[in-house]
PQR file with spaces between the fields and no chain letter, atoms N, CA, C, O and H, PARSE charges and radii, in Angstrom:
ATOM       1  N    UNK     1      64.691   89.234  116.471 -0.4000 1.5000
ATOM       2  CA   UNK     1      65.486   88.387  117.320 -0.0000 2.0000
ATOM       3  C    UNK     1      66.169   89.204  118.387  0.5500 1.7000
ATOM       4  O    UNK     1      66.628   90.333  118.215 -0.5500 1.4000
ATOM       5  N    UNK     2      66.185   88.559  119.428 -0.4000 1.5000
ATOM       6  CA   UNK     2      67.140   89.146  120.574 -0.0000 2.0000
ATOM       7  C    UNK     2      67.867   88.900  121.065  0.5500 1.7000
ATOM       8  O    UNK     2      68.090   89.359  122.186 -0.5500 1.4000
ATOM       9  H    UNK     2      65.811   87.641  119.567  0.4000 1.0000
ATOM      10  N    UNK     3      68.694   87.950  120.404 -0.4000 1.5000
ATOM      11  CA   UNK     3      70.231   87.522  120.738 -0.0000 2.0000
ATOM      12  C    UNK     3      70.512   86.965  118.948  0.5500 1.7000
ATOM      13  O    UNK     3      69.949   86.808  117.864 -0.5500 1.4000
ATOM      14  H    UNK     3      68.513   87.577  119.494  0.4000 1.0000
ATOM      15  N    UNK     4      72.270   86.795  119.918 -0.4000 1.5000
ATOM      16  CA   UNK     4      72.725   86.326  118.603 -0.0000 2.0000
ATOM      17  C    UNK     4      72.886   84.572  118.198  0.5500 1.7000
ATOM      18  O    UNK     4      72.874   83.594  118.946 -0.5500 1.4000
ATOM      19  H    UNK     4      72.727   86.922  120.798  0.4000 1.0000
ATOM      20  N    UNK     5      73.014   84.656  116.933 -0.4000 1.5000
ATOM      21  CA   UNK     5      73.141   83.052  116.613 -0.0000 2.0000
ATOM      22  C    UNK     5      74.370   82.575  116.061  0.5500 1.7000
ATOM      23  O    UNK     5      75.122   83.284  115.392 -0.5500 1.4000
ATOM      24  H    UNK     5      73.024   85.451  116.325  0.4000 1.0000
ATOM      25  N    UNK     6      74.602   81.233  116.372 -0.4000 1.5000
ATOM      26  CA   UNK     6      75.840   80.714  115.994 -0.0000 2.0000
ATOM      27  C    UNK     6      75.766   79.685  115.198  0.5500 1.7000
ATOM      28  O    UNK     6      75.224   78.669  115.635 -0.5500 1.4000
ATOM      29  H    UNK     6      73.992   80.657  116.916  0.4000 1.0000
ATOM      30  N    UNK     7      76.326   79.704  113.755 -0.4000 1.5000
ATOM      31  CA   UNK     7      76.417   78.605  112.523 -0.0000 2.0000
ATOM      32  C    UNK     7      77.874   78.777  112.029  0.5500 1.7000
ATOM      33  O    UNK     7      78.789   79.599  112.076 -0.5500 1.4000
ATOM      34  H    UNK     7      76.766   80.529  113.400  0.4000 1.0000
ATOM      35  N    UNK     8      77.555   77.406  111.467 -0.4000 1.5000
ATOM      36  CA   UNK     8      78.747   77.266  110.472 -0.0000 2.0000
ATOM      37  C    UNK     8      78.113   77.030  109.122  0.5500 1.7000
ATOM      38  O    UNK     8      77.107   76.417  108.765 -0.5500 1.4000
ATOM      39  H    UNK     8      76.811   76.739  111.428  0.4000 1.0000
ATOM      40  N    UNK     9      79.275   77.901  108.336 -0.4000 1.5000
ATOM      41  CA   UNK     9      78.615   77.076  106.772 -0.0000 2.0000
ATOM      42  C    UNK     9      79.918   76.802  105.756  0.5500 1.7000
ATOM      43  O    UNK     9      80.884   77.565  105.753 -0.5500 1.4000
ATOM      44  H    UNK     9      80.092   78.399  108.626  0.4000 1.0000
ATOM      45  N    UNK    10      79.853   75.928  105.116 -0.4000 1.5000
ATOM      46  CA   UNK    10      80.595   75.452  104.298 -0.0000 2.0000
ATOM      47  C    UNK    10      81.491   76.368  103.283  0.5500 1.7000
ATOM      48  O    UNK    10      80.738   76.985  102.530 -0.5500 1.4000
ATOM      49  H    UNK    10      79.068   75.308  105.117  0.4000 1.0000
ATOM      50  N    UNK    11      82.383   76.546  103.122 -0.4000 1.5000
ATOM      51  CA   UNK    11      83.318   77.620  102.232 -0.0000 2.0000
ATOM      52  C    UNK    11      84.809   76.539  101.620  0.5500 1.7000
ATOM      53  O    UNK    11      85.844   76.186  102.185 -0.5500 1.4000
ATOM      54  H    UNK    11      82.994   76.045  103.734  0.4000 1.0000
ATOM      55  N    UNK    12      84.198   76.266  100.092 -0.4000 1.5000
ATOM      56  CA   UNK    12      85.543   75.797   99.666 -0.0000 2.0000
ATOM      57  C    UNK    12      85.746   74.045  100.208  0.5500 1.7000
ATOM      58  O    UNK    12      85.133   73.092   99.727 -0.5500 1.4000
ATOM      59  H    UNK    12      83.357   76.553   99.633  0.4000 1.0000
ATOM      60  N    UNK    13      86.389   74.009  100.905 -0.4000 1.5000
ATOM      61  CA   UNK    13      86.799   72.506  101.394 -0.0000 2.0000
ATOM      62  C    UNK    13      87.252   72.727  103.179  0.5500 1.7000
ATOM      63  O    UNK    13      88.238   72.270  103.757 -0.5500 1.4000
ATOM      64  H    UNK    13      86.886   74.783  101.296  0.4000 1.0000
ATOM      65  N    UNK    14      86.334   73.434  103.635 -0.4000 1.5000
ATOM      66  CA   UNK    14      86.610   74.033  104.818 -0.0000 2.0000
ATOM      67  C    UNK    14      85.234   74.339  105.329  0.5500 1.7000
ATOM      68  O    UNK    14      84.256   74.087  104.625 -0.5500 1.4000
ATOM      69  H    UNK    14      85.533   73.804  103.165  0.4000 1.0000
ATOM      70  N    UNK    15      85.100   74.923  106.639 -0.4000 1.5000
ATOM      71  CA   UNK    15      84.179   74.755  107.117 -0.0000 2.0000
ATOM      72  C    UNK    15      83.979   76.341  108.096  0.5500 1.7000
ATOM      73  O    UNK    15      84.322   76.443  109.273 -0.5500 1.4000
ATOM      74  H    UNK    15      85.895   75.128  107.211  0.4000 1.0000
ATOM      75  N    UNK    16      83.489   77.215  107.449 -0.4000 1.5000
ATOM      76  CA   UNK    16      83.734   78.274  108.005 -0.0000 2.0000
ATOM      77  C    UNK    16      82.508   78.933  109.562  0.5500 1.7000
ATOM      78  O    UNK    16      81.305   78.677  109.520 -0.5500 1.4000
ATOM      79  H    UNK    16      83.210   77.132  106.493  0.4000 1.0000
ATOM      80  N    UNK    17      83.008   79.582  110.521 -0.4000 1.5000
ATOM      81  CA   UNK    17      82.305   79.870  111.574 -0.0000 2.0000
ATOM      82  C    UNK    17      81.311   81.477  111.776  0.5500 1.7000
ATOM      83  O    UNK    17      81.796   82.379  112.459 -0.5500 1.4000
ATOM      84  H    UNK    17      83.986   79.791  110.554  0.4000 1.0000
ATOM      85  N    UNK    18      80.197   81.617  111.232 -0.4000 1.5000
ATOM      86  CA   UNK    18      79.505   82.947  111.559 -0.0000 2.0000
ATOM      87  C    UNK    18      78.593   82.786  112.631  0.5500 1.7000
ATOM      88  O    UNK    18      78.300   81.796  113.300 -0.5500 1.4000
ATOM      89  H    UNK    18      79.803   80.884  110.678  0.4000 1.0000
ATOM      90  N    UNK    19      78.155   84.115  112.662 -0.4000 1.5000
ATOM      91  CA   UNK    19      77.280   85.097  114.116 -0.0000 2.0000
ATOM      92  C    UNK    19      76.358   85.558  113.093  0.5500 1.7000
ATOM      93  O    UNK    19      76.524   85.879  111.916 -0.5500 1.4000
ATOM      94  H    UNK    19      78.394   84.920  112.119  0.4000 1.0000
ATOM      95  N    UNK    20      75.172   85.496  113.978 -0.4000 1.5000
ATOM      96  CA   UNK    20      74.261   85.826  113.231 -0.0000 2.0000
ATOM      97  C    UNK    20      72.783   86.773  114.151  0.5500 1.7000
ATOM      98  O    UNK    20      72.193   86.321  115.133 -0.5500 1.4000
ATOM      99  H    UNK    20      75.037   85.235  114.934  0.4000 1.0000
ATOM     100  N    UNK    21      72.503   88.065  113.500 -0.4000 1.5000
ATOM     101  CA   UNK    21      71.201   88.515  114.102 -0.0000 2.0000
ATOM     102  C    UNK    21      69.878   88.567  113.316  0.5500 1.7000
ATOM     103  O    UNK    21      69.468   89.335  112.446 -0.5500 1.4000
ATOM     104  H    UNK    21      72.982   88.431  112.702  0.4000 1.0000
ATOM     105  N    UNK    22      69.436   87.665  113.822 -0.4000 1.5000
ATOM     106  CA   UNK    22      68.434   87.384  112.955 -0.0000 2.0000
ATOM     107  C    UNK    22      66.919   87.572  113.558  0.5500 1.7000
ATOM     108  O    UNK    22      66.624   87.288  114.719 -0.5500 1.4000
ATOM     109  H    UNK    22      69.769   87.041  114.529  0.4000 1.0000
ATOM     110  N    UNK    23      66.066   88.063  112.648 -0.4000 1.5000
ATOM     111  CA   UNK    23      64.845   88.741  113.126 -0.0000 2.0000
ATOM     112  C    UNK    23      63.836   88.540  112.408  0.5500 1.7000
ATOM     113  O    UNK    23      64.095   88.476  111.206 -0.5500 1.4000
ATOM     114  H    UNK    23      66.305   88.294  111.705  0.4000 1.0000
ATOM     115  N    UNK    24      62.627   88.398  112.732 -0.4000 1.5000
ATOM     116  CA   UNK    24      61.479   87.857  111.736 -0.0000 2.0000
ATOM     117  C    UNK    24      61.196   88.543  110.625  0.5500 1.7000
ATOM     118  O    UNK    24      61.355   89.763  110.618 -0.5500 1.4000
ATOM     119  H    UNK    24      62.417   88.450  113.708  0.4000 1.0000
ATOM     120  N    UNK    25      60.932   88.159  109.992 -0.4000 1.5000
ATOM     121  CA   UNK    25      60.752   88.773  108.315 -0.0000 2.0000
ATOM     122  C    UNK    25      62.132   88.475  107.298  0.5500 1.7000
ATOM     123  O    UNK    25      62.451   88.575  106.113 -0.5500 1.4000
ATOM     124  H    UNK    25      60.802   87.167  109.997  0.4000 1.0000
ATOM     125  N    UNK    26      62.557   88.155  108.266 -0.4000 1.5000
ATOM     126  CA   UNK    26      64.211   87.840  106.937 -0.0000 2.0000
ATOM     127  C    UNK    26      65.016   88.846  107.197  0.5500 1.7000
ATOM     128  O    UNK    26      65.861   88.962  106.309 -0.5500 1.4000
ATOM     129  H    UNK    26      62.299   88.073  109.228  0.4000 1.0000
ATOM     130  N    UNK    27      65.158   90.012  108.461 -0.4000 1.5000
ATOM     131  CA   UNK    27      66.451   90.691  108.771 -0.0000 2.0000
ATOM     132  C    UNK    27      67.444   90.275  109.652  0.5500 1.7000
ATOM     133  O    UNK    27      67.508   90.141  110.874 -0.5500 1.4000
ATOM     134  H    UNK    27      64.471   89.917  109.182  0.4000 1.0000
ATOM     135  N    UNK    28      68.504   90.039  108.346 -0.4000 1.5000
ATOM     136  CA   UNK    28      69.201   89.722  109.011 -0.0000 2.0000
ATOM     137  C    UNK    28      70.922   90.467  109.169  0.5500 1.7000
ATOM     138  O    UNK    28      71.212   91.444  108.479 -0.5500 1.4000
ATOM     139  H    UNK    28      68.452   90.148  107.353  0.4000 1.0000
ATOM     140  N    UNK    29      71.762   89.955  109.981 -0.4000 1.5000
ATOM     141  CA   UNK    29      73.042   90.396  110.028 -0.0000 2.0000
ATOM     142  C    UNK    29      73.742   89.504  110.646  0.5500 1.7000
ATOM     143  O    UNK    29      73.827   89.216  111.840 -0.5500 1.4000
ATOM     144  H    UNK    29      71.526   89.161  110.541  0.4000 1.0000
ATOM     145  N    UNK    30      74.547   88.839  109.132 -0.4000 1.5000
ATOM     146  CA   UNK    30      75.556   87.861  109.527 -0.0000 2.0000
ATOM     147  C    UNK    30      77.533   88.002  109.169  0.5500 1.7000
ATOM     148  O    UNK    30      78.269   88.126  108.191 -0.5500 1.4000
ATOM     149  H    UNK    30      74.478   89.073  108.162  0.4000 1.0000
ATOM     150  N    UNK    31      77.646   87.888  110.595 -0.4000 1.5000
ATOM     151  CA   UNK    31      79.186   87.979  110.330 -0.0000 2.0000
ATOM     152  C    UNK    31      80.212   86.580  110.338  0.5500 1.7000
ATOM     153  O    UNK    31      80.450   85.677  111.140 -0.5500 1.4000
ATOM     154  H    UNK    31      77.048   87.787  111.390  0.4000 1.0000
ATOM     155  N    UNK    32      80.681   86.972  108.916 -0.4000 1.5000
ATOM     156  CA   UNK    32      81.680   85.828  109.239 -0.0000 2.0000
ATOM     157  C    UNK    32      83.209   86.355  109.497  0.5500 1.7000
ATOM     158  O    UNK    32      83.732   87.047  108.624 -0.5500 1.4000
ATOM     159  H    UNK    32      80.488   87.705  108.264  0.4000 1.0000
ATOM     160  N    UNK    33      83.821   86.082  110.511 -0.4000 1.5000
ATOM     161  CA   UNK    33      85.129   86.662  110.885 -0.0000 2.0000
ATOM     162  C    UNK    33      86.295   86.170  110.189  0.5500 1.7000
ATOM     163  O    UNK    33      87.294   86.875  110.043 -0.5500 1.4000
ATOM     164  H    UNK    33      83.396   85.520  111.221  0.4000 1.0000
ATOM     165  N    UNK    34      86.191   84.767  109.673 -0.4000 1.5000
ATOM     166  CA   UNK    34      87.483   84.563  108.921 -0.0000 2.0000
ATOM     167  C    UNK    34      87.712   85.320  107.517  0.5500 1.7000
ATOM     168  O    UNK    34      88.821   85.620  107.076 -0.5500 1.4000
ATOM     169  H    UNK    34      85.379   84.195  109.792  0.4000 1.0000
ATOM     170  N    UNK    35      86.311   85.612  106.804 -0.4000 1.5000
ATOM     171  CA   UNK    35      86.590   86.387  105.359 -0.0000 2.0000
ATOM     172  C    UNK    35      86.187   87.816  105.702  0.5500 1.7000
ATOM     173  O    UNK    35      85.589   88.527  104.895 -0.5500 1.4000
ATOM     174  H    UNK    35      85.410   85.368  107.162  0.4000 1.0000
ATOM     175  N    UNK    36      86.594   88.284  107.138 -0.4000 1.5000
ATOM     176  CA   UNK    36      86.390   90.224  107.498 -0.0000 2.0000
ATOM     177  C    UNK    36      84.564   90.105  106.014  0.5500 1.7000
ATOM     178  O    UNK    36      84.326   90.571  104.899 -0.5500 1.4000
ATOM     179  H    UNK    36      87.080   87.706  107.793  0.4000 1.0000
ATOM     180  N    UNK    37      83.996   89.424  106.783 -0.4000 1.5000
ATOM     181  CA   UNK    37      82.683   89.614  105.974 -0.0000 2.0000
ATOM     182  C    UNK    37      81.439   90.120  106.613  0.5500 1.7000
ATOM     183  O    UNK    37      81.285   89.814  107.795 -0.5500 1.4000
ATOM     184  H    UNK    37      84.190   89.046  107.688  0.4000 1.0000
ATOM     185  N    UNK    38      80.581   90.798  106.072 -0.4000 1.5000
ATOM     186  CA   UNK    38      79.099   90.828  107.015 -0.0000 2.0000
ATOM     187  C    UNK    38      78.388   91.364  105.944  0.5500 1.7000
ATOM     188  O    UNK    38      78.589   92.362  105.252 -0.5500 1.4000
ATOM     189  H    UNK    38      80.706   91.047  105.111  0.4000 1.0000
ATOM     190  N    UNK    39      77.428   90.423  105.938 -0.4000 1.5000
ATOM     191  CA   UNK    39      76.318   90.710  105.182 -0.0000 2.0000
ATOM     192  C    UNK    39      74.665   90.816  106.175  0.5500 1.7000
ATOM     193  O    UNK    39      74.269   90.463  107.285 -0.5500 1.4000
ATOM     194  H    UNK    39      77.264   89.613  106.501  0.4000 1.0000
ATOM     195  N    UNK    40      74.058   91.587  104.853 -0.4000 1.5000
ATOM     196  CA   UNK    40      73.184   92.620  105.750 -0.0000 2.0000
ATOM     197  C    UNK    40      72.080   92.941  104.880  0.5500 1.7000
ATOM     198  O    UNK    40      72.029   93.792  103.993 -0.5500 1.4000
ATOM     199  H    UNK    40      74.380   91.873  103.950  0.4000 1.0000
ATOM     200  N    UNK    41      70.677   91.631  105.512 -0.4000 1.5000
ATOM     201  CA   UNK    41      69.473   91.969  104.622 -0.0000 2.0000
ATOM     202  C    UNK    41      68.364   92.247  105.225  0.5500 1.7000
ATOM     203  O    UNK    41      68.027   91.812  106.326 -0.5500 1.4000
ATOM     204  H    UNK    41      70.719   90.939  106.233  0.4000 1.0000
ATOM     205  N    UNK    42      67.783   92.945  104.563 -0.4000 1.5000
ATOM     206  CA   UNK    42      66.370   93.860  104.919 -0.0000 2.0000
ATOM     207  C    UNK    42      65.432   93.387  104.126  0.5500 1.7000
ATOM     208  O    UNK    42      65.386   93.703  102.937 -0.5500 1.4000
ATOM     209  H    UNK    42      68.056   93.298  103.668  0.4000 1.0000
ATOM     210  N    UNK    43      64.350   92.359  104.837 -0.4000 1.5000
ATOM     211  CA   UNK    43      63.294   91.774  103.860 -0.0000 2.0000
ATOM     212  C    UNK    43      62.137   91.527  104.435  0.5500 1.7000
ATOM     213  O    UNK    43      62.310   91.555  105.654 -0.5500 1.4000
ATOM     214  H    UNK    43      64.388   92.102  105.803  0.4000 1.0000
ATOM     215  N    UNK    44      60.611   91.211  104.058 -0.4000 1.5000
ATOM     216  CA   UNK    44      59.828   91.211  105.216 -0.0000 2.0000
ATOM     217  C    UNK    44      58.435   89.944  104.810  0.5500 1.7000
ATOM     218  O    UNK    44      57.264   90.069  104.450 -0.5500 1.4000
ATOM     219  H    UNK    44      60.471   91.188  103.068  0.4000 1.0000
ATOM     220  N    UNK    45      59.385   88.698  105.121 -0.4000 1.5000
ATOM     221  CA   UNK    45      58.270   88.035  105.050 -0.0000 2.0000
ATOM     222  C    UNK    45      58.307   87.234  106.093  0.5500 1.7000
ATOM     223  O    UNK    45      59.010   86.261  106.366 -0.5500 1.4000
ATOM     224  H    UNK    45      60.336   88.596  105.413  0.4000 1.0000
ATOM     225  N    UNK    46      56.984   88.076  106.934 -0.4000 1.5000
ATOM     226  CA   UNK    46      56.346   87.580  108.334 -0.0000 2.0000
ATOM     227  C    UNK    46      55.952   86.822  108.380  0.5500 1.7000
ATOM     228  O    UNK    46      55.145   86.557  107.488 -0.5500 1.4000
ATOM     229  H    UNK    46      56.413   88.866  106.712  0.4000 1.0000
ATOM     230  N    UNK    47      56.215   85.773  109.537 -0.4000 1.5000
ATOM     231  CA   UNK    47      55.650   84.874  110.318 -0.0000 2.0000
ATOM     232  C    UNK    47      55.634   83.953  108.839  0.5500 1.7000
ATOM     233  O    UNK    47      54.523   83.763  108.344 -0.5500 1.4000
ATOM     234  H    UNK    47      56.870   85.988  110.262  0.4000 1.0000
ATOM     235  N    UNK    48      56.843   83.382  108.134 -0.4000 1.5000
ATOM     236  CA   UNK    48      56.552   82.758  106.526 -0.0000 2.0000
ATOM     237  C    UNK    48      57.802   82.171  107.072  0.5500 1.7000
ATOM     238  O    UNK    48      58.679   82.647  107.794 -0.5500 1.4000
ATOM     239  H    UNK    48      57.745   83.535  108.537  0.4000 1.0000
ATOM     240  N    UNK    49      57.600   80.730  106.398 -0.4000 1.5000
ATOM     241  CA   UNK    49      59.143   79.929  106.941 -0.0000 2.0000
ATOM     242  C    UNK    49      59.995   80.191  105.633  0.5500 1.7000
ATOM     243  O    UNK    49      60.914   79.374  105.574 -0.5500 1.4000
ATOM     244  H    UNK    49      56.888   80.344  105.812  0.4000 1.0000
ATOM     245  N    UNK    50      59.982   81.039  104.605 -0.4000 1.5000
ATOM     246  CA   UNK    50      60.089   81.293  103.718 -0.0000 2.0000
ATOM     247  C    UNK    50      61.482   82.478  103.893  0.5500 1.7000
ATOM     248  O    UNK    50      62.353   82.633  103.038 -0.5500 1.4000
ATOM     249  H    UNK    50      59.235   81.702  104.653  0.4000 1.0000
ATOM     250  N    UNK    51      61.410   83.135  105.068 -0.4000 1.5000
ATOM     251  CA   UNK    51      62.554   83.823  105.768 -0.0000 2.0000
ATOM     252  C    UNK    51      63.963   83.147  106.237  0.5500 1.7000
ATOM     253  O    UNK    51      65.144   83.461  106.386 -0.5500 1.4000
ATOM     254  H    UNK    51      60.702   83.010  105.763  0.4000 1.0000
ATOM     255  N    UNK    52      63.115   82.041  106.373 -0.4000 1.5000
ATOM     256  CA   UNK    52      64.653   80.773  106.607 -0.0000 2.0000
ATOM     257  C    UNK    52      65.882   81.169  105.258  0.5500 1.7000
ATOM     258  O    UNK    52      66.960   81.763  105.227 -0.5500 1.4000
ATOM     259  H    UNK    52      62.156   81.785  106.252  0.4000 1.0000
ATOM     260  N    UNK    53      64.821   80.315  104.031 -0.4000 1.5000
ATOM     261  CA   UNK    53      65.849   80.505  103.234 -0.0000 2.0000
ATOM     262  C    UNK    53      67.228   81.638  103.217  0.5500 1.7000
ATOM     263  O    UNK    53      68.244   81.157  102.714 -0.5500 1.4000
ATOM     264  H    UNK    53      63.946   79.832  104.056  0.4000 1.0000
ATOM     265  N    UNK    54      67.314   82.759  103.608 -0.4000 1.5000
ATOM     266  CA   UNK    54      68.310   83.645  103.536 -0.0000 2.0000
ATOM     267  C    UNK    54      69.436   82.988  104.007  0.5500 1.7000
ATOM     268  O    UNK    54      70.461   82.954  103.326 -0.5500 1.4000
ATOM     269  H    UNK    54      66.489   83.150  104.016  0.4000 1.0000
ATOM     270  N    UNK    55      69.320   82.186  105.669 -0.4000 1.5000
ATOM     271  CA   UNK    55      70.632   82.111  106.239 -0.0000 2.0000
ATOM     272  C    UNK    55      71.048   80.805  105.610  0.5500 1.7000
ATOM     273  O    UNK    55      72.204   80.522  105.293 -0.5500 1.4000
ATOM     274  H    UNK    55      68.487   82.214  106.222  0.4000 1.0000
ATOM     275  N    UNK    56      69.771   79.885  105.432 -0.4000 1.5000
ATOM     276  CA   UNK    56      69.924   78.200  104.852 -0.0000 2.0000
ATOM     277  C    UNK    56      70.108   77.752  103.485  0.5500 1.7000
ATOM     278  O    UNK    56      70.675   76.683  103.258 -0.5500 1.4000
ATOM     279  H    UNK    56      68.833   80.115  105.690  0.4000 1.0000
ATOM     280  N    UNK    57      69.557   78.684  102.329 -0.4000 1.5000
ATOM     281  CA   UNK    57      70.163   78.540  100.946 -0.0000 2.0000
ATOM     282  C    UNK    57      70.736   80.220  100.600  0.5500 1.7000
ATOM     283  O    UNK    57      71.962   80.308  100.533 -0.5500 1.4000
ATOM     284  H    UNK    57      69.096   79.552  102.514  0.4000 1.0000
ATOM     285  N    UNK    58      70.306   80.930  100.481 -0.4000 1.5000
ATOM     286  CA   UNK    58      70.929   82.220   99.718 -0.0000 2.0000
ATOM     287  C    UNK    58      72.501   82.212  100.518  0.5500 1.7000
ATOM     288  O    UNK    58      73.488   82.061   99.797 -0.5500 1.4000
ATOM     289  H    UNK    58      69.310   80.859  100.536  0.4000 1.0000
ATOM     290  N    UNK    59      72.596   82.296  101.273 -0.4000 1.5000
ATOM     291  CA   UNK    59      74.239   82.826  102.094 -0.0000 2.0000
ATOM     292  C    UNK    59      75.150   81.555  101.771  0.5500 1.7000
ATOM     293  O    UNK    59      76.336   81.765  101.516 -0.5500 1.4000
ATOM     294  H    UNK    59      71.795   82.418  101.858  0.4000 1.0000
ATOM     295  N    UNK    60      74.603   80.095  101.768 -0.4000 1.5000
ATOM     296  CA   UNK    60      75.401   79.173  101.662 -0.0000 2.0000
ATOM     297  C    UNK    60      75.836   78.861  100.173  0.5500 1.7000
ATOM     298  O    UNK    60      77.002   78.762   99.792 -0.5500 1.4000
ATOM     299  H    UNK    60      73.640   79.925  101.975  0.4000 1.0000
ATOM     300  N    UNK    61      75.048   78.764   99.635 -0.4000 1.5000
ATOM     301  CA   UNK    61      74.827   78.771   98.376 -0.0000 2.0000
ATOM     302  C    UNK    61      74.877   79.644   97.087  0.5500 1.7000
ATOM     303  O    UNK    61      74.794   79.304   95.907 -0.5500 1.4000
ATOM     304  H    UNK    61      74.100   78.844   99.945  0.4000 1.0000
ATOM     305  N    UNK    62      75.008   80.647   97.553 -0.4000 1.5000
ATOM     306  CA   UNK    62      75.493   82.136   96.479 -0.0000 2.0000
ATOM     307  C    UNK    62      75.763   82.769   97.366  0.5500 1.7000
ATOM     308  O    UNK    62      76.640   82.070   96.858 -0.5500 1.4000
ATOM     309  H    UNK    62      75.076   80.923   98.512  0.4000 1.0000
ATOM     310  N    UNK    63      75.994   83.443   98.288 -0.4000 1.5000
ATOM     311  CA   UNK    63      76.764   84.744   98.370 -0.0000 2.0000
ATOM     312  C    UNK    63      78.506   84.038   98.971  0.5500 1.7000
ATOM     313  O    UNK    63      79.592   84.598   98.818 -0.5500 1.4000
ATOM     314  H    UNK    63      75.282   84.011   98.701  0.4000 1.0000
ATOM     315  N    UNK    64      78.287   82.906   99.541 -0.4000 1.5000
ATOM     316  CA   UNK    64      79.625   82.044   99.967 -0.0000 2.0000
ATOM     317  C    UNK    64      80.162   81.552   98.844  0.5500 1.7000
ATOM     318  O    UNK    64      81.309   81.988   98.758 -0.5500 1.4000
ATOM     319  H    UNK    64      77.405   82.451   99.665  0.4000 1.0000
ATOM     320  N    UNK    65      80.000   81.128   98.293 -0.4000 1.5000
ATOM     321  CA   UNK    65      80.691   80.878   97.032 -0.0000 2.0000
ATOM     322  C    UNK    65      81.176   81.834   95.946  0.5500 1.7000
ATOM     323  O    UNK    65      81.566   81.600   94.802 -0.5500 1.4000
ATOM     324  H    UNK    65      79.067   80.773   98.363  0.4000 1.0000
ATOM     325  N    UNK    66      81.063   82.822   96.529 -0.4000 1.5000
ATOM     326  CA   UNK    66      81.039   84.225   95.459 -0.0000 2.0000
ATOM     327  C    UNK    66      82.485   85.091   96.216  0.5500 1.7000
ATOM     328  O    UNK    66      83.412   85.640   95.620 -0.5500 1.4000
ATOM     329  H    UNK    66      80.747   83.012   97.458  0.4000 1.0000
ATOM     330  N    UNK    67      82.285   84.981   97.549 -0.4000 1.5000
ATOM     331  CA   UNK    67      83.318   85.239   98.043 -0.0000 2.0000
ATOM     332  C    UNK    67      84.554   84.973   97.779  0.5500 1.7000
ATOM     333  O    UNK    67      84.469   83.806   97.396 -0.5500 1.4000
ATOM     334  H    UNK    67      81.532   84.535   98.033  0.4000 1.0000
ATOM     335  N    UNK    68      86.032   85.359   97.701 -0.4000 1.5000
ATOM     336  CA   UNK    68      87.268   85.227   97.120 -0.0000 2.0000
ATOM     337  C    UNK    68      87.908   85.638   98.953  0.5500 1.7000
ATOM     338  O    UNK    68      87.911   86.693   99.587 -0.5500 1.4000
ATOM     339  H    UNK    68      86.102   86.307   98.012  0.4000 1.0000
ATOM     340  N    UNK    69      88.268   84.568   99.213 -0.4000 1.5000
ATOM     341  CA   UNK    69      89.428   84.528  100.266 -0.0000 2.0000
ATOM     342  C    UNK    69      90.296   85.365  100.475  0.5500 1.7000
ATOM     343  O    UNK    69      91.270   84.779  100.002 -0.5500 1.4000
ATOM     344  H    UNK    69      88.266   83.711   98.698  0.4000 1.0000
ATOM     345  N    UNK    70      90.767   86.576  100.940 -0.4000 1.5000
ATOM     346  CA   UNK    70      92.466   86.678  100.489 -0.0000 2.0000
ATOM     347  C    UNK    70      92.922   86.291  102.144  0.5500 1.7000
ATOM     348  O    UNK    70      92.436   86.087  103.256 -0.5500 1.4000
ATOM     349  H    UNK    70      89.976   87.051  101.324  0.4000 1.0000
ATOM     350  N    UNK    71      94.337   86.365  101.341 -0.4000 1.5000
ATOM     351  CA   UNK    71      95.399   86.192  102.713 -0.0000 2.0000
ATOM     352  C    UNK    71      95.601   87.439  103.263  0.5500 1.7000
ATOM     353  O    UNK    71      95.907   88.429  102.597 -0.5500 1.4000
ATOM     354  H    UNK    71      94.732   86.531  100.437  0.4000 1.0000
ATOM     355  N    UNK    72      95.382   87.419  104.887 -0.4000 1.5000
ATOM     356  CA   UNK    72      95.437   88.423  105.457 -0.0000 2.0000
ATOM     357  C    UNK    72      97.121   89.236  105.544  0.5500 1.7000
ATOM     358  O    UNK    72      98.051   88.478  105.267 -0.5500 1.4000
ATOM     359  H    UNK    72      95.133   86.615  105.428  0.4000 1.0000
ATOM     360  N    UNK    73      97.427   90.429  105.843 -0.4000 1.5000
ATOM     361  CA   UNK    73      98.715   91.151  105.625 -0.0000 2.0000
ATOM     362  C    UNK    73      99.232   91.269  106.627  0.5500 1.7000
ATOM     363  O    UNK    73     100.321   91.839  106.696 -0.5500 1.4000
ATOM     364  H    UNK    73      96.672   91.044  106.069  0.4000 1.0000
């Protein structure tokens, strides 16, 4: 990919805002700024819509929900 992308995904009862660089095969690098988060995967399945899944079930669905909020200092 050669720019960046913009989603939201669901966190809690809220609706949280990430950036995303995303590149064929499933590399990706997504930041979410409200939980100081970025996650960062290296995977390689080409030209497979099967690469979706990372940003559309794995991140929404387990690694967001796994996350613990804190209050910033």
């Amino acid at each position: 990919g050669l720019a960046w992308w913009s989603m939201d995904y669901p966190y809690g009862n809220r609706t949280l805002h990430a950036f995303a660089a995303l590149g064929n095969g499933g590399q990706n690098v997504v930041v979410v700024p409200d939980l100081d988060l970025v996650i960062a995967v290296y995977a390689s399945n080409f030209f497979d819509r099967a690469m979706f899944a990372i940003q559309q079930e794995i991140i929404p669905k387990q690694i967001m929900p796994a996350v613990i909020d804190t209050p910033r200092r």
